[in-house]
C-alpha positions as CSV (number, residue, x, y, z in Angstrom):
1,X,100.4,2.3,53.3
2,X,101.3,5.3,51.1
3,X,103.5,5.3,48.0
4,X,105.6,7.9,50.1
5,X,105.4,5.7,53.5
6,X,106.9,3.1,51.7
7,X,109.7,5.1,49.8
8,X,110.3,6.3,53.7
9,X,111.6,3.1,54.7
10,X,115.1,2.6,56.2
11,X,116.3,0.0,53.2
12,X,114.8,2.7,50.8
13,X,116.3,5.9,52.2
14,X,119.7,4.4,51.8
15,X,118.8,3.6,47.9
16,X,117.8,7.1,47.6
17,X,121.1,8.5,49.5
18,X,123.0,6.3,47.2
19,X,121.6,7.0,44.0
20,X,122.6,11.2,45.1
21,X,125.6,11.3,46.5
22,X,126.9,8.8,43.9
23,X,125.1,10.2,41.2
24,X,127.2,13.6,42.5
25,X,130.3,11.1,42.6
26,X,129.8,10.7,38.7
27,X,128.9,14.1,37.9
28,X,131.9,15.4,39.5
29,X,134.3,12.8,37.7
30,X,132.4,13.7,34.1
31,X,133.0,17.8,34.6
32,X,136.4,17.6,36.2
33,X,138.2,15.3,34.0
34,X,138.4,17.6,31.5
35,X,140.9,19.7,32.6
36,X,144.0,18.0,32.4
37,X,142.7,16.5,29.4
38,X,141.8,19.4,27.1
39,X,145.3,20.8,26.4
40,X,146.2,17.1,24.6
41,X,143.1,17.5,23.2
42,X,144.5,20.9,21.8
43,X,147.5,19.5,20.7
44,X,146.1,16.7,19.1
45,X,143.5,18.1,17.5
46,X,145.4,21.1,16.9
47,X,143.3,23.9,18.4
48,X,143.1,27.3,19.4
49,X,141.7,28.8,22.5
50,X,138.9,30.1,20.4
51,X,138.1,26.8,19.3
52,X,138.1,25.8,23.0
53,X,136.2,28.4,24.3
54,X,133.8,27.6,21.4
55,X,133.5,23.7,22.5
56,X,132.8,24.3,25.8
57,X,130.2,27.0,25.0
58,X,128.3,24.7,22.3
59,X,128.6,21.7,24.8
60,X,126.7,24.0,27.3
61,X,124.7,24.3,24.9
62,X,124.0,20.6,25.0
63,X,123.4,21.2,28.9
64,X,121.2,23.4,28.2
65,X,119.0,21.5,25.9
66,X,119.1,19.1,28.8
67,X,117.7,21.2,31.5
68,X,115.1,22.2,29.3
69,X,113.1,18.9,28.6
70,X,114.5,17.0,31.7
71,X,111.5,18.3,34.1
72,X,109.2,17.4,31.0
73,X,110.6,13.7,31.1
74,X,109.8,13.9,34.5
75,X,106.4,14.2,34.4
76,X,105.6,11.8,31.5
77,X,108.3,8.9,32.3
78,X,108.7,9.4,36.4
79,X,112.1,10.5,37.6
80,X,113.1,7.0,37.8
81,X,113.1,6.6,34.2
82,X,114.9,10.0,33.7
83,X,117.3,9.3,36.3
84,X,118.2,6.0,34.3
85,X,118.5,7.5,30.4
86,X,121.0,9.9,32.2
87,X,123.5,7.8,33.6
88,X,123.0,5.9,30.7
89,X,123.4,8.5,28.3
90,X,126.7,9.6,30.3
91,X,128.3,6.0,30.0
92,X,127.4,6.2,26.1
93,X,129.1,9.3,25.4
94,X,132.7,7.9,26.7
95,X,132.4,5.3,24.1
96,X,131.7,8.5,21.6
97,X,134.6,10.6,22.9
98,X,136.7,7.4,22.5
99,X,135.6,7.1,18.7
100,X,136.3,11.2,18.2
101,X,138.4,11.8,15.5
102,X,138.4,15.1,14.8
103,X,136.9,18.4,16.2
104,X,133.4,18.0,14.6
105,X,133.0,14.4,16.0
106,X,134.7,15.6,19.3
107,X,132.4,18.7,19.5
108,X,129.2,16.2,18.8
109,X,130.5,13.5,21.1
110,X,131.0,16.5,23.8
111,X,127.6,17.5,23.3
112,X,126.0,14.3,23.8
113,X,127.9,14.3,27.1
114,X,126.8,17.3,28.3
115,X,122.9,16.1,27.2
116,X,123.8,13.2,29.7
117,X,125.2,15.7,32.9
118,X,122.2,18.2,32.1
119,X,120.0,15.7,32.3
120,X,121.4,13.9,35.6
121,X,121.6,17.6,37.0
122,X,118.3,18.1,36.9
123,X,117.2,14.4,37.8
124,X,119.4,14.7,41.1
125,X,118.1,18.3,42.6
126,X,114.2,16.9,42.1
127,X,115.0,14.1,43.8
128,X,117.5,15.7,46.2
129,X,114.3,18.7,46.8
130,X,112.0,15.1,47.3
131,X,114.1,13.6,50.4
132,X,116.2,16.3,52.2
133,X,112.6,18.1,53.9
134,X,114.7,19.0,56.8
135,X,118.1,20.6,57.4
136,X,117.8,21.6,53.9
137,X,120.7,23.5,53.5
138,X,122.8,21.5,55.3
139,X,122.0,18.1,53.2
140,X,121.8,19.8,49.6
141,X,125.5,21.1,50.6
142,X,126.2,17.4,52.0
143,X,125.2,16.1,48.5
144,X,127.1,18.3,46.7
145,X,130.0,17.0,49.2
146,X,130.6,14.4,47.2
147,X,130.8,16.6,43.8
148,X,133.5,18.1,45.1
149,X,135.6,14.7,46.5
150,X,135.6,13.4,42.8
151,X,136.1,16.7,41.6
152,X,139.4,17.1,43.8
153,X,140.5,13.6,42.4
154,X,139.5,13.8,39.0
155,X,142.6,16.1,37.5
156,X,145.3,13.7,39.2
157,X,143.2,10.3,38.0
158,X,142.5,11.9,34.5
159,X,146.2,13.1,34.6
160,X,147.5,9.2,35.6
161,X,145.5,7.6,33.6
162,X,146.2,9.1,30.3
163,X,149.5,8.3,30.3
164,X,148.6,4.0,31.4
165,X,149.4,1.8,28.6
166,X,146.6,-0.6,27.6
167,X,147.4,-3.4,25.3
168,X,150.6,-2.0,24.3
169,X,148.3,1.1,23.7
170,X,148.1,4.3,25.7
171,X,145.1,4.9,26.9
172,X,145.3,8.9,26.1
173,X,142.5,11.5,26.9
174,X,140.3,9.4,24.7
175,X,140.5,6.1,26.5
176,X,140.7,8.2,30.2
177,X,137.0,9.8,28.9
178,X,135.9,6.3,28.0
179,X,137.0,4.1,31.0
180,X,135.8,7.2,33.7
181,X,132.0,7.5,31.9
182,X,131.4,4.1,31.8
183,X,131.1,4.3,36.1
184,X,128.2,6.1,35.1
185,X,126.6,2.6,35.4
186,X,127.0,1.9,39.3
187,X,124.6,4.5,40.6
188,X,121.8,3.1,38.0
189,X,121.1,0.3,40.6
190,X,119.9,1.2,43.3
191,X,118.2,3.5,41.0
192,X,116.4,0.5,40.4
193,X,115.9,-0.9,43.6
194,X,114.7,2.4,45.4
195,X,111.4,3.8,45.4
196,X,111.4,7.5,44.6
197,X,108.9,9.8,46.3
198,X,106.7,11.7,44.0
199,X,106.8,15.7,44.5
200,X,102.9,15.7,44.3
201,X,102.3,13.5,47.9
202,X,104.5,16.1,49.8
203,X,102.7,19.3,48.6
204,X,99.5,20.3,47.1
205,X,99.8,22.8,44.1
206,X,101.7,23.7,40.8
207,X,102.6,27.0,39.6
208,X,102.5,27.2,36.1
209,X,106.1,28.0,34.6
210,X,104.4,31.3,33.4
211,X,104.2,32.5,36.6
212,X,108.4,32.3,37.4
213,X,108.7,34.6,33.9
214,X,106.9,37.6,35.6
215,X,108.5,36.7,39.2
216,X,111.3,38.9,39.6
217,X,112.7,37.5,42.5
218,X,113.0,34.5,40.3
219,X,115.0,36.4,37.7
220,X,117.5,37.3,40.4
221,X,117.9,33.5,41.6
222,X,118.7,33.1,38.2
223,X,121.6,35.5,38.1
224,X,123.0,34.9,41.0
225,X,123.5,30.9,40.3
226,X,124.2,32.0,36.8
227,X,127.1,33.9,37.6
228,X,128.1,31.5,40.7
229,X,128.0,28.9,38.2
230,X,130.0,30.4,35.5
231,X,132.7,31.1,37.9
232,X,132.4,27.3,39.5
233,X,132.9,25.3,36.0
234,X,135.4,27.6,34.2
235,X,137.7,26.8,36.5
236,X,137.7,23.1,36.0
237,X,138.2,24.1,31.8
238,X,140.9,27.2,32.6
239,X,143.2,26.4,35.4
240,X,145.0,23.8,33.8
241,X,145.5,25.4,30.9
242,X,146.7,29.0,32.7
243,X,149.0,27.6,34.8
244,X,150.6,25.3,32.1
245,X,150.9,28.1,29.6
246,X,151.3,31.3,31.7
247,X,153.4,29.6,34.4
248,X,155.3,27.0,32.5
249,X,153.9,24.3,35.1
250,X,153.7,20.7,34.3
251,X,150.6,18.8,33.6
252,X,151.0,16.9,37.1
253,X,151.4,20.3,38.9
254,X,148.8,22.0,37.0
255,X,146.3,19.3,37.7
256,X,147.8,19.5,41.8
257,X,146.8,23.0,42.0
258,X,143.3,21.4,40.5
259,X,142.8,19.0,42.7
260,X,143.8,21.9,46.1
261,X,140.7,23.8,44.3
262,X,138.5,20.9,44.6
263,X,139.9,20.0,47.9
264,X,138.8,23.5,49.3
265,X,135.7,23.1,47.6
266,X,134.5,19.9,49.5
267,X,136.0,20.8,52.4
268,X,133.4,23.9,51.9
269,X,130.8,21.8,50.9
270,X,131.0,19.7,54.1
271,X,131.7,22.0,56.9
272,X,129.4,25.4,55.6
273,X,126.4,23.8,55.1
274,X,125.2,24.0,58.7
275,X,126.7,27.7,58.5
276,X,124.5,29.1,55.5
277,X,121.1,27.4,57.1
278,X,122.4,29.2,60.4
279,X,123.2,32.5,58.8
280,X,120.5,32.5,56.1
281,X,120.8,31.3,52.4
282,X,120.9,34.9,50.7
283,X,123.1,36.2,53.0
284,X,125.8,33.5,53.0
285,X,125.9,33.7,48.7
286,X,126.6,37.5,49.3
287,X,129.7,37.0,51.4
288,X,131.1,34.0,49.8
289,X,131.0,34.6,46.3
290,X,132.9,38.1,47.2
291,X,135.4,36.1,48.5
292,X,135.7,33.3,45.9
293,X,135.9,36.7,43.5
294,X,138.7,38.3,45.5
295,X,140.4,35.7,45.5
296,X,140.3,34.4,41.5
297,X,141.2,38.2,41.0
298,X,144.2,38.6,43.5
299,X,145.6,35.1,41.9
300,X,146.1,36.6,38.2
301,X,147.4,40.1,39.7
302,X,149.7,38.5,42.6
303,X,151.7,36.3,39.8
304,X,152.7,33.1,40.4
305,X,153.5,33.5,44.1
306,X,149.7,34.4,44.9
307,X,148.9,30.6,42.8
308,X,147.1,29.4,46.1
309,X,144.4,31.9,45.8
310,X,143.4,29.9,43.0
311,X,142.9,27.0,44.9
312,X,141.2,29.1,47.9
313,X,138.6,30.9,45.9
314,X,136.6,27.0,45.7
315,X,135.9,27.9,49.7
316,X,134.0,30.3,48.3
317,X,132.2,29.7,45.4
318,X,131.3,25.8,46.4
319,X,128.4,26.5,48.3
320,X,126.6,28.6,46.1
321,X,125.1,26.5,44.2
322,X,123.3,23.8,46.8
323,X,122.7,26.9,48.7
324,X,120.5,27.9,45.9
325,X,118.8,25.0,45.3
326,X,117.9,25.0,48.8
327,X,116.6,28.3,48.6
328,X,114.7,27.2,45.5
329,X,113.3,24.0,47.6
330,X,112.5,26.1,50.6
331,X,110.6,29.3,48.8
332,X,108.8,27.4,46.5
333,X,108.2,24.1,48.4
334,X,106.0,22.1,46.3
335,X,106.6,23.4,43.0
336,X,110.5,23.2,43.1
337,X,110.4,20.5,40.2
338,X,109.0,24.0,38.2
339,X,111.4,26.5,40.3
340,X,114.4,24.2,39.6
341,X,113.5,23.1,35.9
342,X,113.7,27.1,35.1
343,X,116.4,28.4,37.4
344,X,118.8,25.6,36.2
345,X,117.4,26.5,32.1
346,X,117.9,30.0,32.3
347,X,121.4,28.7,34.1
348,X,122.3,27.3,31.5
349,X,121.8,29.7,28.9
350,X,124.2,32.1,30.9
351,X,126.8,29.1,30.8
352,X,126.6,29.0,27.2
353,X,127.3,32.7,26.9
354,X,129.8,32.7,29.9
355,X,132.3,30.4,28.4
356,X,131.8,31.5,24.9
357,X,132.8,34.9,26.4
358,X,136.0,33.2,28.2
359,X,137.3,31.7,24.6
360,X,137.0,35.4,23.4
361,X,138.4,37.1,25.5
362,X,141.4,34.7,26.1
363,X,142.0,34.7,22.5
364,X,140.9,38.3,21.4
365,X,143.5,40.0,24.5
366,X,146.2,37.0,23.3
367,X,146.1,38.8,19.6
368,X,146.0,42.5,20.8
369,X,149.1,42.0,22.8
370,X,151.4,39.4,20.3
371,X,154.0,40.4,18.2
372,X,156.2,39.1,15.7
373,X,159.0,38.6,18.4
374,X,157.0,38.0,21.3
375,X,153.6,35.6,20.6
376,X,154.1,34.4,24.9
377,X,153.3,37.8,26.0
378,X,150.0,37.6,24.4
379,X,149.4,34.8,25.2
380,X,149.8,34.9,28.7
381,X,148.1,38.8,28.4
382,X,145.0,36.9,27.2
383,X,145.1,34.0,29.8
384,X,145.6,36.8,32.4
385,X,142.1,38.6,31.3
386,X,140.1,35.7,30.5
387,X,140.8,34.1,34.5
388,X,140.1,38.2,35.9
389,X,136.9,37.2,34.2
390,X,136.3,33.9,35.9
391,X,136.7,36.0,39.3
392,X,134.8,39.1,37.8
393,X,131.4,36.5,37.6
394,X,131.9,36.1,41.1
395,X,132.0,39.1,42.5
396,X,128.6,39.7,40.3
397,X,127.0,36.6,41.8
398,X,127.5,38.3,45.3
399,X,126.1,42.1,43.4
400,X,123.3,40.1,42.7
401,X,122.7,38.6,45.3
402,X,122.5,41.8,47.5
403,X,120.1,42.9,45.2
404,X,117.9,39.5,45.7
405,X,118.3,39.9,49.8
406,X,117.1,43.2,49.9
407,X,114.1,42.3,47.2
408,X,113.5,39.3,49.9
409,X,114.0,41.8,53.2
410,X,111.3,44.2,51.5
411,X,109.0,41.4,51.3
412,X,110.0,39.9,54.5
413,X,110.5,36.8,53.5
414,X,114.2,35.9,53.4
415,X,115.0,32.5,54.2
């Protein structure tokens, strides 16, 4: 019997299921949490929006270094291995969060976590790519399902649990970070009960990572989930923030309208995966990222009234990204360990970039429109343009995108 016959088994394909959709379980938790908790860390720490814009960007950063050297692990310690040192690595940074002091050892402690969700990114589309052969779509959507359930529950949990007292002791955003990353332990056992297929026994072949630099079809994969992706996660950091500042909400209400994004974005998740492998995978990015932009954008210039269009534009933009790692696992079938290691790198480089440009813009519009009497106008001015932003990525993931379909139509090979 083959390795992959055996990693086929019944018992085994639960393991694998497991170690995804709760491995998306914990991802979601790690990226969401933040939200309610970074305006106490601004308080605390005493920071502006620069400074946050700056965190978030160098954190990427961390991502990014992540993404890089994760498909390299890979292939010298198995995916098993990999899988492992990034839950691992996630649990460890709570405990470095919780120690955080100030903004350098916050900033390094950040990092670290993002090292940690870089890595498990990578780990779980390679072995999502591995086990979901059929209905591809469908199941990389299904998988992300669970991203966004702990994603809608994370603001209120992070929200509740910072105020819980703890040995006479308030847990704050420091405990929250530490008791929520330490979960990142569950999903390492059946990590290391299942057996995980091996790309190579599925497919013959390896394109050299050379050969994705000069594909320009790849290049356009790459904007589209880098813009989709910008848009997804600056929400999660943003929203809380806007609505607290520019609307005068509360932290509970703030993290509500959160947790209705995230609640549109599973439900999206769940229900429009069948839909995009129905409709094609380049043609459903085009059509929902326009709408996850319209809406982001009608939010800010509606006022508060139009504050539901915040929480309707994750319809939109939650598919994007399992719908292009399906079309990363379809078109290159066989070398997606390659095609994902690069898409998701070059990702993240654009993440870096997109939320540096966020903190700029949010602070740079904040001090071209304050005065001596009036500092709220321009801070709300600057809130206002940094969130057009967030939708303006969007609608640019769905420009892309028509340029990739009509790249893929020329070639006739749209998927």
């Amino acid at each position: 019997m083959s390795r992959f016959s055996r990693a086929s088994t019944p018992r085994n394909r639960i393991l694998l299921f497991a170690v995804v959709f709760v491995g998306f379980l914990i991802f979601g938790f790690s990226e969401n949490i933040k939200g309610p908790a970074l305006p106490r860390m601004q308080a605390d720490l005493r920071l502006d929006e620069f400074q946050i814009g700056l965190l978030l960007s160098f954190n990427s950063l961390g991502y990014l270094l992540a993404c890089g050297f994760t498909g390299w692990l890979d292939r010298r310690i198995g995916l098993r291995a990999t899988t492992l040192l990034s839950f691992g690595s996630m649990a460890l940074s709570g405990l470095f969060i919780y120690l955080a002091a100030t903004y350098t050892t916050l900033s390094a402690a950040y990092f670290f976590m993002y090292i940690g969700n870089g890595m498990l990114e990578i780990a779980l589309a390679l072995l999502a790519a591995r086990i979901f052969i059929r209905n591809t779509g469908a199941m990389m959507n299904l998988a992300h399902f669970f991203y966004g359930l702990s994603s809608m529950f994370a603001p209120l949990i992070a929200a509740g649990l910072m105020g819980v007292e703890l040995f006479g002791t308030e847990l704050g955003w420091r405990g929250m970070y530490a008791l929520m990353l330490s979960l990142s332990v569950l999903p390492m056992l059946p990590t290391l009960a299942a057996k995980l297929p091996p790309e190579e026994e599925h497919y013959e072949g390896r394109t050299p990572l050379r050969v994705f630099a000069r594909d320009k079809t790849a290049w356009l994969i790459v904007l589209v989930l880098s813009f989709g992706v910008i848009s997804e996660l600056a929400v999660g950091g943003w929203l809380v923030n806007f609505l607290e500042k520019a609307y005068d909400w509360s932290t509970e209400a703030s993290s509500g309208m959160l947790s209705a994004f995230f609640f549109c974005f599973m439900l999206a998740r769940l229900l429009l995966g069948p839909v995009t492998d129905r409709i094609g995978y380049t043609l459903s990015l085009i059509v929902l990222s326009a709408f996850s932009g319209i809406c982001s954008i009608a939010a800010v210039l509606v006022g508060e009234g139009g504050a539901f269009l915040f929480a309707a534009a994750g319809i939109g933009i939650a598919p994007i990204y399992p719908t292009v790692m399906a079309l990363l696992a379809r078109r290159y079938a066989g070398n997606s360990s390659t095609a994902i290691t690069f898409t998701v790198t070059m990702m993240g480089i654009a993440s870096v970039l997109g939320n540096f440009a966020i903190g700029v813009i949010t602070d740079g519009i904040k001090h071209l429109f304050e005065d001596a009497s009036d500092n709220r106008a321009g801070l709300i001015a600057g809130l206002q343009a940094g969130y057009i932003f967030i939708g303006l990525c969007a609608l640019l993931c769905s420009a892309t995108a028509i340029m990739l379909y009509r790249a893929l139509r020329k070639r006739d090979q749209l998927i």
